[in-house]
PDBQT receptor file of N, H, CA, C and O in Angstrom, charges set to zero:
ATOM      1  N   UNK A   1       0.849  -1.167   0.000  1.00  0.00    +0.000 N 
ATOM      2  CA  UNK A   1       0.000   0.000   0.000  1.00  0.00    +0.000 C 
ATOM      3  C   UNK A   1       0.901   1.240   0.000  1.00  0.00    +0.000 C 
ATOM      4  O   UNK A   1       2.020   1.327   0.507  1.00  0.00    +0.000 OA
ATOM      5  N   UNK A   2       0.100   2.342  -0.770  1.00  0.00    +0.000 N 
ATOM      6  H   UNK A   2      -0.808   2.272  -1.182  1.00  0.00    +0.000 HD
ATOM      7  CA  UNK A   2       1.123   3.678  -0.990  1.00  0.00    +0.000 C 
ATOM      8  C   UNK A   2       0.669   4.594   0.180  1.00  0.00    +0.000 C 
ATOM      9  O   UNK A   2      -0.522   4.778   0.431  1.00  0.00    +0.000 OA
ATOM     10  N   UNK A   3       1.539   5.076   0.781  1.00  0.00    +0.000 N 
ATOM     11  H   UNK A   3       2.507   4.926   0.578  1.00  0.00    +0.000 HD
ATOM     12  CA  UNK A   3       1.085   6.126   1.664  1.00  0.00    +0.000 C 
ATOM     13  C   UNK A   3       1.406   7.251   1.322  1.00  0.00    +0.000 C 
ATOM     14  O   UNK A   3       2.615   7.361   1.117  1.00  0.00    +0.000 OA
ATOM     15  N   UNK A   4       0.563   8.530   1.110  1.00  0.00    +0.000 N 
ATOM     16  H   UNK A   4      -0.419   8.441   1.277  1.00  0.00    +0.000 HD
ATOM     17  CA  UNK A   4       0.515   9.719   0.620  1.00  0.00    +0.000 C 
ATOM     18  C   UNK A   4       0.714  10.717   1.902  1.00  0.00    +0.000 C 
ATOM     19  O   UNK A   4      -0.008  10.567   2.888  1.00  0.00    +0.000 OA
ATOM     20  N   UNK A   5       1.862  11.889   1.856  1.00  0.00    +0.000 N 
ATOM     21  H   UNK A   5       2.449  12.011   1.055  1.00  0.00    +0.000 HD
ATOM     22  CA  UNK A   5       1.441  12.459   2.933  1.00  0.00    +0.000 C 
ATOM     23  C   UNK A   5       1.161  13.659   2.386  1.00  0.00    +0.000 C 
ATOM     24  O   UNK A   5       1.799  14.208   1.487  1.00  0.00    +0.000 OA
ATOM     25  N   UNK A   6      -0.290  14.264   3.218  1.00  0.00    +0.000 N 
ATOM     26  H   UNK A   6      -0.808  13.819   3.948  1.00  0.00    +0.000 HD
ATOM     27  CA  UNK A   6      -0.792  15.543   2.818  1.00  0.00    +0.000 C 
ATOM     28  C   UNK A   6      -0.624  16.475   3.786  1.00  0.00    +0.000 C 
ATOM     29  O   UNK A   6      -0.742  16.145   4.966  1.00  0.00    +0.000 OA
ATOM     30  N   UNK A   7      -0.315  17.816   3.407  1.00  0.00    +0.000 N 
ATOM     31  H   UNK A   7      -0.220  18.084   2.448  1.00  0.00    +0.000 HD
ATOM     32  CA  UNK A   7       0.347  19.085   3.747  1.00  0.00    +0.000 C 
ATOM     33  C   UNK A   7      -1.364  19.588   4.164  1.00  0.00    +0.000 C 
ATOM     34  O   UNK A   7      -2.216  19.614   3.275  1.00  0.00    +0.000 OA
ATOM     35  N   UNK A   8      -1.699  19.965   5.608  1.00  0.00    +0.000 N 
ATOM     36  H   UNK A   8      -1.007  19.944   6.330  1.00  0.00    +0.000 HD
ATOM     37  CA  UNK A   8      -2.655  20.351   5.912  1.00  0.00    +0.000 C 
ATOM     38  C   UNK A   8      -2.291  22.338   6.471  1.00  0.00    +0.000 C 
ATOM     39  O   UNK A   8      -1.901  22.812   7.538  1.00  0.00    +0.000 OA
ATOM     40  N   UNK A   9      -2.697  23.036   5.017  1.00  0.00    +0.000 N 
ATOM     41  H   UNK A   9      -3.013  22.651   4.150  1.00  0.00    +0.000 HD
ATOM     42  CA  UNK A   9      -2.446  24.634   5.727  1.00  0.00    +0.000 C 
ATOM     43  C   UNK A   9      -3.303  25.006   6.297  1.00  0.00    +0.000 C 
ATOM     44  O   UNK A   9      -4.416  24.737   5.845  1.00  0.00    +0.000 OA
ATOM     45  N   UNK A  10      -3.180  26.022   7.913  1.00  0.00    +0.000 N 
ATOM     46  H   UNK A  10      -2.276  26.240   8.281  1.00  0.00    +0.000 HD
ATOM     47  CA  UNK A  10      -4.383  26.595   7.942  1.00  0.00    +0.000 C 
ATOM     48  C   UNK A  10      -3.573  28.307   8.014  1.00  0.00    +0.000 C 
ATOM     49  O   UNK A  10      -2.439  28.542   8.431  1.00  0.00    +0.000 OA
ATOM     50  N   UNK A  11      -4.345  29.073   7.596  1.00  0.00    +0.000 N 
ATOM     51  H   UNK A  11      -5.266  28.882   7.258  1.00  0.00    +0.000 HD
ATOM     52  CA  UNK A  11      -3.869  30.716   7.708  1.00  0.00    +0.000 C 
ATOM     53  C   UNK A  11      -5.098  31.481   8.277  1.00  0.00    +0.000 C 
ATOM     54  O   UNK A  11      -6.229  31.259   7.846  1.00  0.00    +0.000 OA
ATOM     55  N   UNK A  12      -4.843  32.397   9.270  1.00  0.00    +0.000 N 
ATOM     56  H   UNK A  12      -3.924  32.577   9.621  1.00  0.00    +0.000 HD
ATOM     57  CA  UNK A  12      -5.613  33.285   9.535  1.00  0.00    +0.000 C 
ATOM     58  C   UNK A  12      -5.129  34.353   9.683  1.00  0.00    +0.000 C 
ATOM     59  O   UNK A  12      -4.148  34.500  10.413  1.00  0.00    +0.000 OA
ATOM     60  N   UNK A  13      -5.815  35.566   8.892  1.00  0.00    +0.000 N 
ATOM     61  H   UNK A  13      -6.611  35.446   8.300  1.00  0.00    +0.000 HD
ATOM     62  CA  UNK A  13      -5.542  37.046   8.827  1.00  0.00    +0.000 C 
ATOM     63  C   UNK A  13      -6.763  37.665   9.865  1.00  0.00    +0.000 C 
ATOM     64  O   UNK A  13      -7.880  37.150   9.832  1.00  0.00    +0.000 OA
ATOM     65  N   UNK A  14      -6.443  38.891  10.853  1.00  0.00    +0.000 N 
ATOM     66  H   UNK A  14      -5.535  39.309  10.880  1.00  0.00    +0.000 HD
ATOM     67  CA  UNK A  14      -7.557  39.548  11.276  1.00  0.00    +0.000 C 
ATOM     68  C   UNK A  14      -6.658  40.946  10.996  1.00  0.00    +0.000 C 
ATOM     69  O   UNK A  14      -5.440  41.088  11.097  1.00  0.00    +0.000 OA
ATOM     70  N   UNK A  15      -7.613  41.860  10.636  1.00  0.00    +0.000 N 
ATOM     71  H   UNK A  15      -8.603  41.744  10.554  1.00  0.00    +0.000 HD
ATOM     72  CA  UNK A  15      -7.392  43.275   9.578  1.00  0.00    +0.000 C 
ATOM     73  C   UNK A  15      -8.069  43.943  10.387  1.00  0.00    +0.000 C 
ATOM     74  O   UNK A  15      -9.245  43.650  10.174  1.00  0.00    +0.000 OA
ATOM     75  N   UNK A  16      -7.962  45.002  11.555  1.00  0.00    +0.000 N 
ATOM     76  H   UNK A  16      -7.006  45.240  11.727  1.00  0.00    +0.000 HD
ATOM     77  CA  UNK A  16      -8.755  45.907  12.342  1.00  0.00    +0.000 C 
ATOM     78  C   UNK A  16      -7.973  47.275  11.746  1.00  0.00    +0.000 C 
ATOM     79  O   UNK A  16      -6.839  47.377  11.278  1.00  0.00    +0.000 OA
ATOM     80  N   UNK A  17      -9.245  48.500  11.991  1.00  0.00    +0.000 N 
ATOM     81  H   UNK A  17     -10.166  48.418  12.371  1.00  0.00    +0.000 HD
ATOM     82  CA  UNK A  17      -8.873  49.616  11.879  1.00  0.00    +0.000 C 
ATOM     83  C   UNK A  17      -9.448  50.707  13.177  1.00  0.00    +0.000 C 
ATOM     84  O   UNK A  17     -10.561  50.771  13.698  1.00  0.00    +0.000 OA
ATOM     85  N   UNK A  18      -8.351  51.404  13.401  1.00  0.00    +0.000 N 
ATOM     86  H   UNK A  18      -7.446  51.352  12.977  1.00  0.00    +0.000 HD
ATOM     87  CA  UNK A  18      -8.398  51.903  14.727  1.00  0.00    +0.000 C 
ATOM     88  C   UNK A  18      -8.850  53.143  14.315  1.00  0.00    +0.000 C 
ATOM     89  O   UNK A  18      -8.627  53.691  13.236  1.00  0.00    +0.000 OA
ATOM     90  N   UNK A  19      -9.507  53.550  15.259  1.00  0.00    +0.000 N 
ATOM     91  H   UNK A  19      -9.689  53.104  16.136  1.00  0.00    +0.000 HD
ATOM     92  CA  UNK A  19     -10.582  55.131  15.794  1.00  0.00    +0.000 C 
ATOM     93  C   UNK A  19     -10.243  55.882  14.392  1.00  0.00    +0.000 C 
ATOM     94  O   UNK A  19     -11.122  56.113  13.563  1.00  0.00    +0.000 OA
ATOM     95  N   UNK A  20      -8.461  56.351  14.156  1.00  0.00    +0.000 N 
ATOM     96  H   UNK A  20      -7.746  56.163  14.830  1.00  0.00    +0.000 HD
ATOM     97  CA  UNK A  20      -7.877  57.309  13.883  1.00  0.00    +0.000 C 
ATOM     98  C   UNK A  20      -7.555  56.855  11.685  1.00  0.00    +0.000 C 
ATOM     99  O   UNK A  20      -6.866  57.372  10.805  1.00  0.00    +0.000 OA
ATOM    100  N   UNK A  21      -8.636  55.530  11.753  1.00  0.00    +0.000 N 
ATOM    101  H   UNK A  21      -9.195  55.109  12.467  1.00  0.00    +0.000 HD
ATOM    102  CA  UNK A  21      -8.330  55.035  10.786  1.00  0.00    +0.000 C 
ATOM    103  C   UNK A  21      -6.808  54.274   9.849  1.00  0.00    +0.000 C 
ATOM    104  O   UNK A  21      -6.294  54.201   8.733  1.00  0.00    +0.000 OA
ATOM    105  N   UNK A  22      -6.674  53.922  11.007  1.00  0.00    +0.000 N 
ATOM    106  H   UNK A  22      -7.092  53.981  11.914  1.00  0.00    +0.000 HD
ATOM    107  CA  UNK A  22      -4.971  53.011  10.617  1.00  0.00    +0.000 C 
ATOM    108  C   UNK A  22      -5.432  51.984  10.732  1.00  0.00    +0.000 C 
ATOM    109  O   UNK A  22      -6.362  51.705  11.489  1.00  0.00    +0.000 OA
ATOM    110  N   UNK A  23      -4.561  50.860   9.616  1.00  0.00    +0.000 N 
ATOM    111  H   UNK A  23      -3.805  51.086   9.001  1.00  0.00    +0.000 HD
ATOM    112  CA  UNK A  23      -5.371  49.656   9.202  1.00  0.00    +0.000 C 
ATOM    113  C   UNK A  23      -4.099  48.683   9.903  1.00  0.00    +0.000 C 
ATOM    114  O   UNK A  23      -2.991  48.725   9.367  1.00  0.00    +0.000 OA
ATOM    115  N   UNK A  24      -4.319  47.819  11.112  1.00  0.00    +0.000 N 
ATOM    116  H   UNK A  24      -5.218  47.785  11.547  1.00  0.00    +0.000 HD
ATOM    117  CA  UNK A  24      -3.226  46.447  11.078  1.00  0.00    +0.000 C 
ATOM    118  C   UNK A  24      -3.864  45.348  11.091  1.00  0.00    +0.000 C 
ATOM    119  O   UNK A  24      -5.075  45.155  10.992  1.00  0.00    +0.000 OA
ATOM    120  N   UNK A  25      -2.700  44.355  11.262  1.00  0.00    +0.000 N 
ATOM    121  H   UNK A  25      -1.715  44.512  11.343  1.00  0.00    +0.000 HD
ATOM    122  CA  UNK A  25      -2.707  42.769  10.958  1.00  0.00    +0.000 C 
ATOM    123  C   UNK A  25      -2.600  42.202  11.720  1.00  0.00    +0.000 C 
ATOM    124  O   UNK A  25      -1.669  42.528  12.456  1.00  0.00    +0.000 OA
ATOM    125  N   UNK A  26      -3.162  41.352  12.008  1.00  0.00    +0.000 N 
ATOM    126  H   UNK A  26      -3.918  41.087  11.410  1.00  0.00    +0.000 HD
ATOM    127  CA  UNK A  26      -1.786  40.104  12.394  1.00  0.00    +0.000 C 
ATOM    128  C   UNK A  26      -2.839  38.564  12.048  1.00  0.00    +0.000 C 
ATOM    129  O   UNK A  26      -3.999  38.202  12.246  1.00  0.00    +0.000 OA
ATOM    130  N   UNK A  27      -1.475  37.974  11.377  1.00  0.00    +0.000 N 
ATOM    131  H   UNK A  27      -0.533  38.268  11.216  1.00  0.00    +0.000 HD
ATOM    132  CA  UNK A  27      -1.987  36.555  10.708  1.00  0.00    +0.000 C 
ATOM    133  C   UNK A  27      -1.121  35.285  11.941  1.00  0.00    +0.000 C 
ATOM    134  O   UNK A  27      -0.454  35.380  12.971  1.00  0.00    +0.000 OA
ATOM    135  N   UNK A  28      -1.700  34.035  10.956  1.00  0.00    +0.000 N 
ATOM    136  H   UNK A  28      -2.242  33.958  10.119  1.00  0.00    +0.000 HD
ATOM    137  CA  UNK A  28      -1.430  33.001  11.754  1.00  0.00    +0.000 C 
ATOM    138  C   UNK A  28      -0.981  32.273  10.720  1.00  0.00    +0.000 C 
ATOM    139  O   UNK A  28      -1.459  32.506   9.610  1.00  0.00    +0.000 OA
ATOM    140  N   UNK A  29       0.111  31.161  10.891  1.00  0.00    +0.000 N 
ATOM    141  H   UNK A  29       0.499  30.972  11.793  1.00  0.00    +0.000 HD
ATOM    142  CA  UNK A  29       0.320  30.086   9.935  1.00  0.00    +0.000 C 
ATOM    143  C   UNK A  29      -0.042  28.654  10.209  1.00  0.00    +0.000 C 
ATOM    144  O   UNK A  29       0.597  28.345  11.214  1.00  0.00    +0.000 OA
ATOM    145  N   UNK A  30      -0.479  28.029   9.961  1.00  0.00    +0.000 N 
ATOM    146  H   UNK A  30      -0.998  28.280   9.144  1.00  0.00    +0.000 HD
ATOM    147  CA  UNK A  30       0.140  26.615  11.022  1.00  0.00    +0.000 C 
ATOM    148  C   UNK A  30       0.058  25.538   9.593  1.00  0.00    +0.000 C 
ATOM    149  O   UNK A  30      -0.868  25.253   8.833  1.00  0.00    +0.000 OA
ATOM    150  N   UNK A  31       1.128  25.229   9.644  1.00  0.00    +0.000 N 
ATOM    151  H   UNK A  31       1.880  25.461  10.261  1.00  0.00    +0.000 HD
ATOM    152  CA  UNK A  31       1.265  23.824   8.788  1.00  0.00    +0.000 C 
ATOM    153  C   UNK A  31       1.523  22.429   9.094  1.00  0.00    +0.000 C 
ATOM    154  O   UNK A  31       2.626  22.028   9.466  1.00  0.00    +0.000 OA
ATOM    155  N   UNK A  32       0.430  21.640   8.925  1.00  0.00    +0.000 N 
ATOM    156  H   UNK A  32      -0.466  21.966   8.623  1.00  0.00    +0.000 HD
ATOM    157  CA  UNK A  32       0.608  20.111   9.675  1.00  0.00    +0.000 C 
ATOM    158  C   UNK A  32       1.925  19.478   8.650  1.00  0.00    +0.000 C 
ATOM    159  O   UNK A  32       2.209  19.876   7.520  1.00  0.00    +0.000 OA
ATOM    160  N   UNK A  33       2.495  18.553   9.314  1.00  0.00    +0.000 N 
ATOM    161  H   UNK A  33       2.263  18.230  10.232  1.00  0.00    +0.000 HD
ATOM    162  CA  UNK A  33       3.673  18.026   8.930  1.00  0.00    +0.000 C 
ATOM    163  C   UNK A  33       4.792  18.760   7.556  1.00  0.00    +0.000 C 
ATOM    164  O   UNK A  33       5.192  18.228   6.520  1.00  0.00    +0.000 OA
ATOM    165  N   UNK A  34       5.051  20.256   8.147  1.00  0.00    +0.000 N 
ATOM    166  H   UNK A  34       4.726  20.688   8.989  1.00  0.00    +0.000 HD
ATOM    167  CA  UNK A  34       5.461  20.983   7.402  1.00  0.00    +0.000 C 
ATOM    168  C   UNK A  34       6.756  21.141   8.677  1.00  0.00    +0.000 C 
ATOM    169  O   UNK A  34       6.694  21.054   9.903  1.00  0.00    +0.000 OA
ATOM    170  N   UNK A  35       8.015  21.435   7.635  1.00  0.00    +0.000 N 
ATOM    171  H   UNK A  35       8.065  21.505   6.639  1.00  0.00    +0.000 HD
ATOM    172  CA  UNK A  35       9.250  21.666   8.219  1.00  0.00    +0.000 C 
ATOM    173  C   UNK A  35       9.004  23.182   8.871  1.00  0.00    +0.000 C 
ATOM    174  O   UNK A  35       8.055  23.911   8.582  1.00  0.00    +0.000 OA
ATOM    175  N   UNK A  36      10.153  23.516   9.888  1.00  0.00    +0.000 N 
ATOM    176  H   UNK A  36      10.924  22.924  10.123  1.00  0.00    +0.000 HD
ATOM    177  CA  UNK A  36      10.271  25.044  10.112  1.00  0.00    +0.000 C 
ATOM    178  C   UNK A  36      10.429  26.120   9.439  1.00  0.00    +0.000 C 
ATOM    179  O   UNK A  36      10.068  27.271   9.686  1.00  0.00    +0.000 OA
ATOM    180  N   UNK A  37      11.257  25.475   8.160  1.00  0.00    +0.000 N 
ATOM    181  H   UNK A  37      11.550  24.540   7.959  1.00  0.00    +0.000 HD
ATOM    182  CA  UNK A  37      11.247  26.238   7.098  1.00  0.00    +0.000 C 
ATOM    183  C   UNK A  37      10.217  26.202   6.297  1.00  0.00    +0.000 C 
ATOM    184  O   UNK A  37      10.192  27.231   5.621  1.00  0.00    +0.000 OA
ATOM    185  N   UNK A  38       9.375  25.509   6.065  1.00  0.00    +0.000 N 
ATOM    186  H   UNK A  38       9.395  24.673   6.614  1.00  0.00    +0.000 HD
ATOM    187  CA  UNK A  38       8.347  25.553   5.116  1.00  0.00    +0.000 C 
ATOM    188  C   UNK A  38       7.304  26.651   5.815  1.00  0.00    +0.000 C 
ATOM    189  O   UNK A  38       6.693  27.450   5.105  1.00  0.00    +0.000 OA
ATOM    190  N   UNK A  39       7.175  26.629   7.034  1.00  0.00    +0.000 N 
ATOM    191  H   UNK A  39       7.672  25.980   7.611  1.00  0.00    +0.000 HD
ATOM    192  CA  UNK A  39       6.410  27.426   8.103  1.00  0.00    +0.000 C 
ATOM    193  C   UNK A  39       6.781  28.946   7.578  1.00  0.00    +0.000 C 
ATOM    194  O   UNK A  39       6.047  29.763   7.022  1.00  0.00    +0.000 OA
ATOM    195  N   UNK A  40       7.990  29.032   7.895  1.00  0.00    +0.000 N 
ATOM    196  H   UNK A  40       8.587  28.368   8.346  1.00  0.00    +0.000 HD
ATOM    197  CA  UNK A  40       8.601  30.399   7.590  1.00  0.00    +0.000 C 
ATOM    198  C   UNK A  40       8.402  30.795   6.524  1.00  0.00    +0.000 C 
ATOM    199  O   UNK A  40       8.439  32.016   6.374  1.00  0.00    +0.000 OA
ATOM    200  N   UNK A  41       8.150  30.037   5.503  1.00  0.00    +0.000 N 
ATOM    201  H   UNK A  41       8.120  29.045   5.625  1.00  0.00    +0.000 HD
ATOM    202  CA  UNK A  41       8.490  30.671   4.196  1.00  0.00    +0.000 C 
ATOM    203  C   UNK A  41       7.014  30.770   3.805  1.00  0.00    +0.000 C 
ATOM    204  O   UNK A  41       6.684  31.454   2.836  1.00  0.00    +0.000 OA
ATOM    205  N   UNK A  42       6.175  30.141   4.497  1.00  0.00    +0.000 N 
ATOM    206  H   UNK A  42       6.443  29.586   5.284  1.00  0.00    +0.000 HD
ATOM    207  CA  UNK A  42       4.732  30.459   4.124  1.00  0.00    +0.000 C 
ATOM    208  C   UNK A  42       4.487  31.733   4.891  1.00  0.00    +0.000 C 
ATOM    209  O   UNK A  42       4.257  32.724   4.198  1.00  0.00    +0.000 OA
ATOM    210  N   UNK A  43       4.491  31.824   5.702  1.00  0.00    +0.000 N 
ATOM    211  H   UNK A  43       4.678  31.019   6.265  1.00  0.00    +0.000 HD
ATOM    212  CA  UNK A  43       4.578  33.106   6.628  1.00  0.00    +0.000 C 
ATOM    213  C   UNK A  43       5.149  34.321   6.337  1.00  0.00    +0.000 C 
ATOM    214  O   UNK A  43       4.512  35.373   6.348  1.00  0.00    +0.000 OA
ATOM    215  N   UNK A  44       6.519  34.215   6.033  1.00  0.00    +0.000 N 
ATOM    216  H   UNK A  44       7.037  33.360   6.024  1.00  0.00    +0.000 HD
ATOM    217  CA  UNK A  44       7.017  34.876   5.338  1.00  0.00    +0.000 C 
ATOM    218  C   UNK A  44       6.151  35.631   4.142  1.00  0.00    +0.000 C 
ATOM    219  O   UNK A  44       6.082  36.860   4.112  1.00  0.00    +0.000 OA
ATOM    220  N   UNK A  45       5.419  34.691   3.041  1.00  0.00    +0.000 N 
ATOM    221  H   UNK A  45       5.475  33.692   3.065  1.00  0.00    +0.000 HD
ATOM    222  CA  UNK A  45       5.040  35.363   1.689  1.00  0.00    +0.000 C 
ATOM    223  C   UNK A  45       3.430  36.242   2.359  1.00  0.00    +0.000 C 
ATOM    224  O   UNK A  45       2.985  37.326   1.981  1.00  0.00    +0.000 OA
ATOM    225  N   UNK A  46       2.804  35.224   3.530  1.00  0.00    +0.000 N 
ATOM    226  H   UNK A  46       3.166  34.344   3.838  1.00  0.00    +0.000 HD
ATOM    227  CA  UNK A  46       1.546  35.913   3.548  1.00  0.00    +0.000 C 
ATOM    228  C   UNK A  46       2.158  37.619   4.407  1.00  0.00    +0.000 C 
ATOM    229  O   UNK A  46       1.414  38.596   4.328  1.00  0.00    +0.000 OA
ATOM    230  N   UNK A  47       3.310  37.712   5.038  1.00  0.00    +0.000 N 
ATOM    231  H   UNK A  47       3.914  36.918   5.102  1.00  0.00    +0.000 HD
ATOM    232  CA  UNK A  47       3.381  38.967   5.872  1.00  0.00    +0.000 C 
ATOM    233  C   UNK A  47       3.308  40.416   4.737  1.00  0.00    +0.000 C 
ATOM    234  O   UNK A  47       3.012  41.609   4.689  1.00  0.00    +0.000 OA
ATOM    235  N   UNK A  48       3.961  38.952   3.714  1.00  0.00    +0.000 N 
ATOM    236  H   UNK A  48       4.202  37.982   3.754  1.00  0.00    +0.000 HD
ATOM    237  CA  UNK A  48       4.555  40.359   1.996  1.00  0.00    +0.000 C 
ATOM    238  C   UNK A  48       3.130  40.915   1.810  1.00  0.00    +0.000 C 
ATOM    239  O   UNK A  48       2.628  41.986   2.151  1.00  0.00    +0.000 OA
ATOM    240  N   UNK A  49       2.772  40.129   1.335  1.00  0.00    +0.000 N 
ATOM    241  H   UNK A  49       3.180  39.259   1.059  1.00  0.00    +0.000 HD
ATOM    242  CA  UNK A  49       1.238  40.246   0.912  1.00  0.00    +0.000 C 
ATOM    243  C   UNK A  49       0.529  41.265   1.265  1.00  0.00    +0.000 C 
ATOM    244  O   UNK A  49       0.210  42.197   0.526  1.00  0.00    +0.000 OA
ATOM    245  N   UNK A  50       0.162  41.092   2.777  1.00  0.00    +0.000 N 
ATOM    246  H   UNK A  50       0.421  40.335   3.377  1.00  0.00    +0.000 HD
ATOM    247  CA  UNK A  50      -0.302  41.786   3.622  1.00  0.00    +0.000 C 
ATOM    248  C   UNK A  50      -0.111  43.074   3.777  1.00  0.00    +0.000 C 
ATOM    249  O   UNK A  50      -0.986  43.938   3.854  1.00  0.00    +0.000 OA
ATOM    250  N   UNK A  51       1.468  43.261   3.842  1.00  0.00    +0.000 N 
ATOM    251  H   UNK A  51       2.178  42.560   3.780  1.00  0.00    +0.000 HD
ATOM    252  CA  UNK A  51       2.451  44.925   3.688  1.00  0.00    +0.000 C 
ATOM    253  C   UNK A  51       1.707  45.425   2.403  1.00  0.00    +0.000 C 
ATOM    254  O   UNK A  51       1.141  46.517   2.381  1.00  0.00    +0.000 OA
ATOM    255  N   UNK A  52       1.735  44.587   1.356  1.00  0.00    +0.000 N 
ATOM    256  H   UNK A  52       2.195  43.699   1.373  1.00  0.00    +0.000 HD
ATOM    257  CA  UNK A  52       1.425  45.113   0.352  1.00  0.00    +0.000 C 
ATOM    258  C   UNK A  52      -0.418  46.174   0.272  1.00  0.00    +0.000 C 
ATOM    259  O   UNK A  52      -0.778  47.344   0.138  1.00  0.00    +0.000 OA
ATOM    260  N   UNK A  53      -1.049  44.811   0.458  1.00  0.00    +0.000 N 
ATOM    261  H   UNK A  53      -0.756  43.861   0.567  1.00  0.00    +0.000 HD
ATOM    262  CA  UNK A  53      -2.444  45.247   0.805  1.00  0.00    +0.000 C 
ATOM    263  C   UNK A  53      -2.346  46.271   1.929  1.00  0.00    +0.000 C 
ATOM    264  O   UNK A  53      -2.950  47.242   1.471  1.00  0.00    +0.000 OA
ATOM    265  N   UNK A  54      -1.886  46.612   3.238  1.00  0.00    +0.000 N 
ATOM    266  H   UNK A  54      -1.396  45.824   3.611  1.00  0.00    +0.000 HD
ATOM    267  CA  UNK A  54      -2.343  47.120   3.997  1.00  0.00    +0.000 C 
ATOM    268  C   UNK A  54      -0.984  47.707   4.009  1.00  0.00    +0.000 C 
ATOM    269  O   UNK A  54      -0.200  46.927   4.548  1.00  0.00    +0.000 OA
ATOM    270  N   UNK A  55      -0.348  48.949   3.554  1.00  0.00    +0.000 N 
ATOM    271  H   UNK A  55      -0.985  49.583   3.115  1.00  0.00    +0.000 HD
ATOM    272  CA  UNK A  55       1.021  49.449   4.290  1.00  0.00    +0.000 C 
ATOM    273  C   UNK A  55       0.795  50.365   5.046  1.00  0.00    +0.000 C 
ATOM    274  O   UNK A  55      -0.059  51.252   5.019  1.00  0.00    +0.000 OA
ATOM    275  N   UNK A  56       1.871  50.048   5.980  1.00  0.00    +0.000 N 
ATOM    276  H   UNK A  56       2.564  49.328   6.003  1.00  0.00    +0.000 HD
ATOM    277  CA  UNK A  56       2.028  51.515   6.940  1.00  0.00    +0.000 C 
ATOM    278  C   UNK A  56       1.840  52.843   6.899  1.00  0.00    +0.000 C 
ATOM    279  O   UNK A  56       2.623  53.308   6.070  1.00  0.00    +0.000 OA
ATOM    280  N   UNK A  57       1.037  53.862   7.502  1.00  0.00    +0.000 N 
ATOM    281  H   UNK A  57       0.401  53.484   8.175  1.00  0.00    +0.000 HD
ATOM    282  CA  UNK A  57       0.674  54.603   7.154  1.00  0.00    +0.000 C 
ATOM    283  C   UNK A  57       1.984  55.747   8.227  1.00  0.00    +0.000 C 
ATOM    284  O   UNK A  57       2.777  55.049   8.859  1.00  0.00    +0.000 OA
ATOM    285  N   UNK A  58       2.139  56.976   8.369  1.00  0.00    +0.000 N 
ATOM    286  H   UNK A  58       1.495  57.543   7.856  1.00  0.00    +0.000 HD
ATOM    287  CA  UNK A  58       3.242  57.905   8.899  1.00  0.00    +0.000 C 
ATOM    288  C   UNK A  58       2.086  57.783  10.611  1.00  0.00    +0.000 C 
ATOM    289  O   UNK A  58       2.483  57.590  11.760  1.00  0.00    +0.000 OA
ATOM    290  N   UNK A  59       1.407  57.878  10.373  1.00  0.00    +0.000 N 
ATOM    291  H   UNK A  59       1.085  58.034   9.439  1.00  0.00    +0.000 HD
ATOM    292  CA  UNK A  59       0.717  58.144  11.983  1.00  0.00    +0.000 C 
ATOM    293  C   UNK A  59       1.000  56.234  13.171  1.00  0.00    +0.000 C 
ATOM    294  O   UNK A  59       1.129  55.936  14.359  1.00  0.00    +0.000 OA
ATOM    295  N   UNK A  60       0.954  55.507  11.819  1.00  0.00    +0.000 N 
ATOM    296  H   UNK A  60       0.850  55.748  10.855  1.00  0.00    +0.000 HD
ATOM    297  CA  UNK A  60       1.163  53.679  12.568  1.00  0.00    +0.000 C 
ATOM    298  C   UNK A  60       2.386  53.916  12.764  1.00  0.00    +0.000 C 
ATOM    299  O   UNK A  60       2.826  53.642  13.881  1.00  0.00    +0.000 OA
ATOM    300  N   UNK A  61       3.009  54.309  12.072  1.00  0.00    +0.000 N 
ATOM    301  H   UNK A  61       2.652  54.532  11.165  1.00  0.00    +0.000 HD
ATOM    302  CA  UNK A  61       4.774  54.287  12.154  1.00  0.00    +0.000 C 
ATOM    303  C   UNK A  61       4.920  54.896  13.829  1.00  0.00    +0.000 C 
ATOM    304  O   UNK A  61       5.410  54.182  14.704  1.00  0.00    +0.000 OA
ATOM    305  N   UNK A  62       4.393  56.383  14.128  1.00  0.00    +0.000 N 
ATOM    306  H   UNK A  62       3.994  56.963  13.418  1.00  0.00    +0.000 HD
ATOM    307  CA  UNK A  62       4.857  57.351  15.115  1.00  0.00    +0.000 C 
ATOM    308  C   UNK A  62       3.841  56.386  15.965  1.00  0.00    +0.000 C 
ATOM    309  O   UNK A  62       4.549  55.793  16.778  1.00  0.00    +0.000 OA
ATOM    310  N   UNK A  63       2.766  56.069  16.084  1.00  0.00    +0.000 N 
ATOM    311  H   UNK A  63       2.190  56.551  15.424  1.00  0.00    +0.000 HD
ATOM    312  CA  UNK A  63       1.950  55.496  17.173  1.00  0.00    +0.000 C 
ATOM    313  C   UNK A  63       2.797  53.917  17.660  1.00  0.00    +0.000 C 
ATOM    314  O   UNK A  63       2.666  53.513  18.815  1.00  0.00    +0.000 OA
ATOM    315  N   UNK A  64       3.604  53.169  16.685  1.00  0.00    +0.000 N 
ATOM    316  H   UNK A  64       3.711  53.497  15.746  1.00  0.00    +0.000 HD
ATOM    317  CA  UNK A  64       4.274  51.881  17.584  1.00  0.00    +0.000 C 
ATOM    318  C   UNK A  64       5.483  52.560  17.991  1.00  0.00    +0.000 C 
ATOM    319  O   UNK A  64       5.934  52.002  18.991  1.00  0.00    +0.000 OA
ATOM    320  N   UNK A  65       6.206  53.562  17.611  1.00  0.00    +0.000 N 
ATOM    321  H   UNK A  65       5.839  54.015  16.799  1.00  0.00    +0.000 HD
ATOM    322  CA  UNK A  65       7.597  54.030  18.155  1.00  0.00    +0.000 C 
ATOM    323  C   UNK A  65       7.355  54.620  19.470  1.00  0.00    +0.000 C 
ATOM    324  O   UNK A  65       8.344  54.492  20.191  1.00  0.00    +0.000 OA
ATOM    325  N   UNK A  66       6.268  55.290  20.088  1.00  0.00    +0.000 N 
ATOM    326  H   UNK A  66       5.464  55.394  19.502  1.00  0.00    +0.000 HD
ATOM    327  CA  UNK A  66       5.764  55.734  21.569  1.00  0.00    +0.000 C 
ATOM    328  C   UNK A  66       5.825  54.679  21.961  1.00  0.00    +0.000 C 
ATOM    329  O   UNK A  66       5.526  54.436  23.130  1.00  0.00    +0.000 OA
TER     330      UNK A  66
């Protein structure tokens, strides 16, 4: 018998926007029988993504440096 192993992804993004209208993130990765690196590198592309869709605005920048 052949045994197949399947790569189970799960990703979650939550996208809130605060009072002052600044948009953040934060996602989740989890990959069943996925290396550390495979983790990372999925993680990695969804963070790109994300920057892309949602970038930093000059007021998010000065509001995490306080």
């Amino acid at each position: 018998m052949l045994m197949e192993t399947i790569n189970k992804k799960r990703t979650r993004v939550e996208v809130s926007t605060s009072v002052k209208g600044v948009k953040t993130f934060s996602c989740t990765v989890e990959l069943m029988d996925g290396t550390n690196e495979e983790i990372l590198a999925e993680s990695d592309a969804l963070v790109a993504e994300l920057d892309k869709r949602y970038p930093a605005t000059i007021e998010a920048t000065k509001e995490t440096k306080q």
